[in-house]
N, C-alpha and C positions, 0 to 999 in steps of 0.2 A: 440495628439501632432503634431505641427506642423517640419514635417521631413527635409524643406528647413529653418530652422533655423540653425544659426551658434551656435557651442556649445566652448563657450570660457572658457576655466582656468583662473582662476585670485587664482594666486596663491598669498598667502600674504594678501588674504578678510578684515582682522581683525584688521591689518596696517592702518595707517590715509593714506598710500598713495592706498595700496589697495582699500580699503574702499570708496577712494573718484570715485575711477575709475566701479568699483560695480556701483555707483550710477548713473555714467553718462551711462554707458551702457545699466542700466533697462530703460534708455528712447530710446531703440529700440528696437521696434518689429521684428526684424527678428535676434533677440539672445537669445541664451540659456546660461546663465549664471551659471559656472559649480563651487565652491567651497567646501574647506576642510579644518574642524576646525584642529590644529594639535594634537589634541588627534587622529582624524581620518586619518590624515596624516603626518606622521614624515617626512618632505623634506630630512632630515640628515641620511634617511636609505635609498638605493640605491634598493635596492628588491620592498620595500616599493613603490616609486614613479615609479617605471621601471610598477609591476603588475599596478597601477592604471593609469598609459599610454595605455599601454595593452587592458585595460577594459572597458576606457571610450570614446572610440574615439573623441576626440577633435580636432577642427577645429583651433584654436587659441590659446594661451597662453601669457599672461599681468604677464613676470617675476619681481613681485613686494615685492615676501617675502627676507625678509634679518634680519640680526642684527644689527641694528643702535643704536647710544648715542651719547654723547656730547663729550669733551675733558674728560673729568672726567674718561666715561665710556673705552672710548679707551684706554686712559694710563693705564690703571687699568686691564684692561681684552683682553692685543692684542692677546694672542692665541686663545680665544673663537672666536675673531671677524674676523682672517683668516679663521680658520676652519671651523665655520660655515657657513660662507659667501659662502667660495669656494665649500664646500661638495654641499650647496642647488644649487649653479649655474649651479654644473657638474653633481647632480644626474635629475635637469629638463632640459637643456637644451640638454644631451645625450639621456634621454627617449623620450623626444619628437622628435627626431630624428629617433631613433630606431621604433615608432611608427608610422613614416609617417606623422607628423605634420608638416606642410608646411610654417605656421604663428607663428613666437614668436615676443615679444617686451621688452628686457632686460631694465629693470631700475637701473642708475649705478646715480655716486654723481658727484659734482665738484671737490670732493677732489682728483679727478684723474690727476689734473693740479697741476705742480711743485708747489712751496714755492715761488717761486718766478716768476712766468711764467707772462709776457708781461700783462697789462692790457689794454681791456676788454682782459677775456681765451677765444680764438680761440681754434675749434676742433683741429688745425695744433699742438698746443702746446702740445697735451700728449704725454709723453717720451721724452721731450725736457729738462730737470732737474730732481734735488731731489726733494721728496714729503714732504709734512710737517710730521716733525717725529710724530710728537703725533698721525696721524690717519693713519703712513704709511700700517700698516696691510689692515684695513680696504680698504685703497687709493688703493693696489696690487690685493684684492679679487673683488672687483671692476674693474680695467684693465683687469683682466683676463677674466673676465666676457664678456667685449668687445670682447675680441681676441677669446676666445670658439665660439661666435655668428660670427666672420668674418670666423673663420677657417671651422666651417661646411658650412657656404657661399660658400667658396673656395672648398672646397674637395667634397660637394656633390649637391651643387645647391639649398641649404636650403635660405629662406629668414627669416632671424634672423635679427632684429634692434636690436639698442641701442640709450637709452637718456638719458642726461645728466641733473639732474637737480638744478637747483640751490639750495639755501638755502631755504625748505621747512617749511609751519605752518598752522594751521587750525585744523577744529573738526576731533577730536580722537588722536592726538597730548601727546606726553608724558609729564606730567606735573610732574615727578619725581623731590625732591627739589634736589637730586645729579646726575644724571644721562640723564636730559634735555638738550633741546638746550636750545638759548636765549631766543626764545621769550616766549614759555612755561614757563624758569624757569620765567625769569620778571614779567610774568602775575601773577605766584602765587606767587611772593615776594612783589609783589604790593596789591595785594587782601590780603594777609598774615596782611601785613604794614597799610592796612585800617581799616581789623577788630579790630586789636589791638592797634589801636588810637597809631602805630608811628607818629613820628613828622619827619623823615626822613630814606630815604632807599639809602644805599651807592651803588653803580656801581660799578667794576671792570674796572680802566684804567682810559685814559684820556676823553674817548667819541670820541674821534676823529677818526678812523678807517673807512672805506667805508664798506659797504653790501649791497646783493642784497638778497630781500626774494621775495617767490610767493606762494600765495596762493592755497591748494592742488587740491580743485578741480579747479583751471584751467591748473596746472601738467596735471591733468587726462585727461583733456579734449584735452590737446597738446598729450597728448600719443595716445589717440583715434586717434586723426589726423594725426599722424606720421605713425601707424601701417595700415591705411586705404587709405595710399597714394598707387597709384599704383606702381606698382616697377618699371616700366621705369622711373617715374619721380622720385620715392627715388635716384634709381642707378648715373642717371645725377648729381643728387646735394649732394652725397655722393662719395668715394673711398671705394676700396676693401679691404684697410688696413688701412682705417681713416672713417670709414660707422658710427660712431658715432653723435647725434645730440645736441645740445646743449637748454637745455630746462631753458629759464627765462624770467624777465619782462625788460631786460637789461636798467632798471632802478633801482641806490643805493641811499643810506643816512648814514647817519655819528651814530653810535653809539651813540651819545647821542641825534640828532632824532627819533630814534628808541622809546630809553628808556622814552624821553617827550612824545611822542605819547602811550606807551603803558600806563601809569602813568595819563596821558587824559582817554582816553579808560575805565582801571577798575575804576577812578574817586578817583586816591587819590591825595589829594592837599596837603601834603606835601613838604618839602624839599628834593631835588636830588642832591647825593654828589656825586662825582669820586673821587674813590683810585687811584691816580697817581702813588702808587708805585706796583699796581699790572700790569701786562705785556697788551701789546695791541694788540699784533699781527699781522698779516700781514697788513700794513696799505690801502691794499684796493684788492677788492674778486669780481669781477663783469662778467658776463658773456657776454661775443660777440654770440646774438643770430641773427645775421644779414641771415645764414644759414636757421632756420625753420620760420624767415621773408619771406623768399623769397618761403616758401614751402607753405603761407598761413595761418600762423597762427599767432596771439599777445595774448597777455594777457590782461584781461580786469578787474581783481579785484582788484582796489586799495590796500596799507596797510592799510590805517584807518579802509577801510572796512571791508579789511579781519582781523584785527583783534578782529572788533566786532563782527564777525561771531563767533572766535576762543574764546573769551570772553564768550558770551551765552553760546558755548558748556562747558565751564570749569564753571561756574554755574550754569548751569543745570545738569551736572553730579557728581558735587562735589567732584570731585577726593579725593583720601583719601590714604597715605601711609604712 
């Protein structure tokens, strides 16, 4: 074994955003790549992750495990998505403290920017307003997640990030038909609507709304970049109580480009209708990534493309629930 290897945690492996970060890393040679299926690791027991701190001496830590869903799952399930949220953040980011882990990189959402916060969301905007109720849970376990990572900054000299990233999609991607995001669920309502020779698949809304999406492995690849920046030049281009970074393509489209591009993509030539009377919500989600611009990083995977990445993966694995 090679002893001057970094031995990183990527906690969360099994996560499309884990997972994608797993894969950018195996293309370096001077990493040890440490994961734990959660049979093997319950993050939500405090004993649990404290001994396997304890025991594994780790170099780095890619805080990527969490409980995510769509509107559906949030509204449905907000004490599971506080609790668990919080319990995993506070039982790794305190062990790896405890154990003299010097390197963490918390992965947190957009949802941490109000209901209505200034468009493009500027880091400056968190705690500037209310949160969108449907994923306030989620939005708080999230924030705290920040402030846990500034406060052992502040109190003991730990270099703890945070990124922020936009509206995420790609292989390993939950393609649940209730419990999805957009583009997953699209994908299989379209591939659904193809095999079964519909003649048309209705939308939710007017189409009109703005979004930004980024495809996961270039997430991973900005997170690699962010954690591997030196800390003078993090520290510079962050604050001690705003050290969060804002991870997207800050480039959107309208809801109903989305939908005509995914509907291209799985190749159904149908008709696309919009329920007008269904709600559309915030009319525009974009992120001001001018921040980790200036830190040397962009994004380079188109939508088209990345959704025929995200495509292949959901026919080749044929999800089934």
């Amino acid at each position: 074994m090679n002893n001057t290897k970094k031995r990183i945690f990527v906690a969360g492996h099994n996560g499309m955003v884990g997972s994608a970060i797993v894969r950018q890393l195996e293309k370096a040679e001077d990493v040890e790549i440490v994961v734990r299926s959660r049979a093997e690791l319950d993050l939500l027991n405090q004993q649990a992750v404290a001994d396997f701190f304890n025991s594994e001496n780790i170099d780095q830590v890619y805080l990527a495990a969490a409980k995510v869903g769509g509107i559906h799952a949030n509204n449905t399930y907000p004490a599971d998505f506080i609790y668990e949220n919080l319990m995993i953040e506070c039982n790794i980011i305190h062990s790896a403290h405890i154990a003299n882990v010097q390197q963490l990189l918390f992965l947190g959402s957009s949802c941490i920017y109000p209901k209505l916060a200034e468009q493009p969301m500027a880091e400056s905007a968190l705690l500037t307003g209310i949160l969108e109720p449907t994923n306030e849970p989620y939005a708080i376990a999230k924030i705290a997640g920040i402030k846990l990572c500034e406060s052992y900054n502040r109190q003991y000299g730990r270099d703890y990030r945070s990124v922020m990233p936009t509206n995420l999609y790609g292989p390993g991607d939950n393609f649940h038909p209730e419990n999805s995001h957009v583009i997953p669920a699209l994908i299989r309502r379209f591939h659904e609507a193809k095999v079964n020779g519909d003649k048309e698949v209705i939308a939710w809304g007017s189409g009109k709304p703005m979004r930004e999406f980024l495809y996961v492995d270039d997430m991973a690849e900005a997170s690699i970049h962010v954690m591997n920046l030196d800390k003078k030049t993090y520290d510079e281009n962050t604050e001690p109580m705003l050290s969060h970074i804002n991870v997207g393509s800050g480039v959107d489209c309208t809801i109903r480009e989305l939908v005509e591009t995914v509907a291209k993509v799985v190749g159904f030539e149908g008709e696309i209708k919009f329920d007008t009377s269904k709600p559309d919500g915030a009319p525009r989600k974009l992120m001001n990534v001018d921040r980790l611009k200036s830190l040397g990083w962009e994004y380079s995977v188109t939508l088209e493309k990345g959704l025929l990445f995200t495509c292949d993966d959901f026919f080749n694995h044929r999800y089934e629930f």
